[in-house]
N, C-alpha and C positions, 0 to 999 in steps of 0.2 A: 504493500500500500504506500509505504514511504519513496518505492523508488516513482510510484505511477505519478505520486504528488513533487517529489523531483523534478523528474521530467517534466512536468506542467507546469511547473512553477519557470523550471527552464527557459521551456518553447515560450512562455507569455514572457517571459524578459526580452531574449530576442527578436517576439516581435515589436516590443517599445522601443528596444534602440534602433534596430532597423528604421522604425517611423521614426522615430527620433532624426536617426541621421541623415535621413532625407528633405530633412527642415534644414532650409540654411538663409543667412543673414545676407542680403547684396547691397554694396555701396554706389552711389551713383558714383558713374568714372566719367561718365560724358555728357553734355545736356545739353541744346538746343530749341531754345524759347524765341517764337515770335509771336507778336503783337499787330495782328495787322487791322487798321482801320479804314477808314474814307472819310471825307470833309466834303463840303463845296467847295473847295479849288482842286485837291485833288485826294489822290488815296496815300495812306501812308504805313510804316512801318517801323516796329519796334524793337530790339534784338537781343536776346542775353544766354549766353554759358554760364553762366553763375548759380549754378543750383547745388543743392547738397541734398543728400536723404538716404533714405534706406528702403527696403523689401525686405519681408521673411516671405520664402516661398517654398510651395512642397513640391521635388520634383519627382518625378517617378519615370524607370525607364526613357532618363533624357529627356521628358515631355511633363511640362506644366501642369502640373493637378490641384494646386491650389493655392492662394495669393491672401496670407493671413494677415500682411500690412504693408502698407505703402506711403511713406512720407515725403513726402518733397517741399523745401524751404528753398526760394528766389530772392534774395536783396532786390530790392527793386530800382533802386539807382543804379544798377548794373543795366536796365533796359536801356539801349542806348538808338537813336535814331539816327545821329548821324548828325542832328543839327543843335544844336547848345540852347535854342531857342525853344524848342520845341518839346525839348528833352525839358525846361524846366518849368511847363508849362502844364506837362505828363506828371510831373513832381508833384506839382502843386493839386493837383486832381488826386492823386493817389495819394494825399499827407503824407509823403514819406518821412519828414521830422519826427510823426508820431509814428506811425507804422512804417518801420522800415523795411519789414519783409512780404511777400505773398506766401501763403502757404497752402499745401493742398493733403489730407488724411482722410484714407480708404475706410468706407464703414462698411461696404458690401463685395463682392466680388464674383461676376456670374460668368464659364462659360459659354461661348455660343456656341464654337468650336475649335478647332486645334489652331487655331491662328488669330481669334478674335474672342475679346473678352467685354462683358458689359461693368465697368467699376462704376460704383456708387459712393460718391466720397464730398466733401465739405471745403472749397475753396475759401480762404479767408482774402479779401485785400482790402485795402483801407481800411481795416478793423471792424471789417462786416463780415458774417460768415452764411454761405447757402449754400445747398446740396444739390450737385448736378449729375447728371448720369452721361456717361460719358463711354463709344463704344471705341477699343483702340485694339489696334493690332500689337499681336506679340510674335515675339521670335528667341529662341535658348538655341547658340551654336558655341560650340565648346565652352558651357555654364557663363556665355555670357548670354544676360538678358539684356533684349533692347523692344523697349517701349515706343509706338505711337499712334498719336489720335489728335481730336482737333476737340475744342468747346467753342459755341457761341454763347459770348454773356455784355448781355444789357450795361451799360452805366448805372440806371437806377434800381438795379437788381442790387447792387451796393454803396445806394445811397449817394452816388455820385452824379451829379452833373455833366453830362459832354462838353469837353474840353472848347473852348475859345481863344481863339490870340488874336492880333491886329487888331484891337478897342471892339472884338467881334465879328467884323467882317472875315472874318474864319471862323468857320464853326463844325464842330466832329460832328461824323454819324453817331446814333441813339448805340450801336454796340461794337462790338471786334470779335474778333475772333481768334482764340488765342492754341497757334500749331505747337506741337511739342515732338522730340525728338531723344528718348533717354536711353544711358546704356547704364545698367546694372554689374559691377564687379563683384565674385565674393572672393579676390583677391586684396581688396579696399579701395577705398574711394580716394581720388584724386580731391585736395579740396579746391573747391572753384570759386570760392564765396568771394575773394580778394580780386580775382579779374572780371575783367572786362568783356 
């Protein structure tokens, strides 16, 4: 009797550490953020590598099985457009003196298929926070994961007013649309936060 409860006591260890070990930590190593809008004079755009964050992710036989957390933190002075004008005019919209970062954390994680996943997760910027569902392609080629997907989000979905310059006569469209581009290390993350 003692060897049957052995043995089973055994095998259910190994199957914990096995599930165990197939859990593992990824650091962002690479990130590509834009921000792209429209005005009435013309369209424009926003650009940043500067992201940090993490995944815990379960993989199974080299393939995706399940996405237990995903954080991502953006400096947002790091969006850069190109123009010094523009750029502090995006500042001034997004409070960056108070809220200096964007941030985005995973509450759901569905699924569709071996390439395409639905997350359900909580953007914070300007110190407003909403839940948007977001459907983004994934890919794991030798344990690196790389993320992406697009969100469309309103100005006043975060309390924000579309951006203005020239005393007005510029004036943003009502939203943007913000593309992303991530890659996942569980060798560690490069940190990005300091560049540009």
């Amino acid at each position: 009797m003692r060897t049957i409860k052995s043995i089973f006591a055994t095998a259910l260890l190994l199957a914990i550490t096995l599930q165990v070990s197939a859990q593992r930590k990824y650091n962002i190593s690479e990130s590509s953020f834009e921000i792209a809008g429209t005005s009435n004079i013309h369209d424009w755009t926003m650009k940043s590598t500067a992201a940090n964050g993490t995944a815990n992710l379960r993989i199974v036989d080299s393939k995706l099985a399940e996405i237990n957390s995903l954080n991502i933190i953006l400096v947002a002075e790091s969006l850069k457009s190109g123009k010094s004008s523009m750029d502090h005019v995006a500042y001034e919209t997004l409070d960056t003196k108070t809220n200096n970062t964007i941030s985005y954390f995973l509450k759901n994680a569905e699924k569709v298929n071996e390439t395409t996943w639905a997350l359900t997760g909580i953007y914070t910027i300007a110190g407003v926070s909403r839940e948007y569902k977001t459907q983004v392609k994934i890919a794991i080629n030798n344990d690196i994961f790389t993320l992406q997907g697009a969100n469309h989000i309103a100005f006043t979905d975060f309390e924000m007013a579309p951006p203005t310059a020239a005393l007005g006569a510029v004036k943003a469209g009502k939203d943007v649309t913000v593309i992303f581009n991530i890659t996942f290390d569980p060798a560690g993350a490069k940190n990005f936060l300091s560049s540009n």
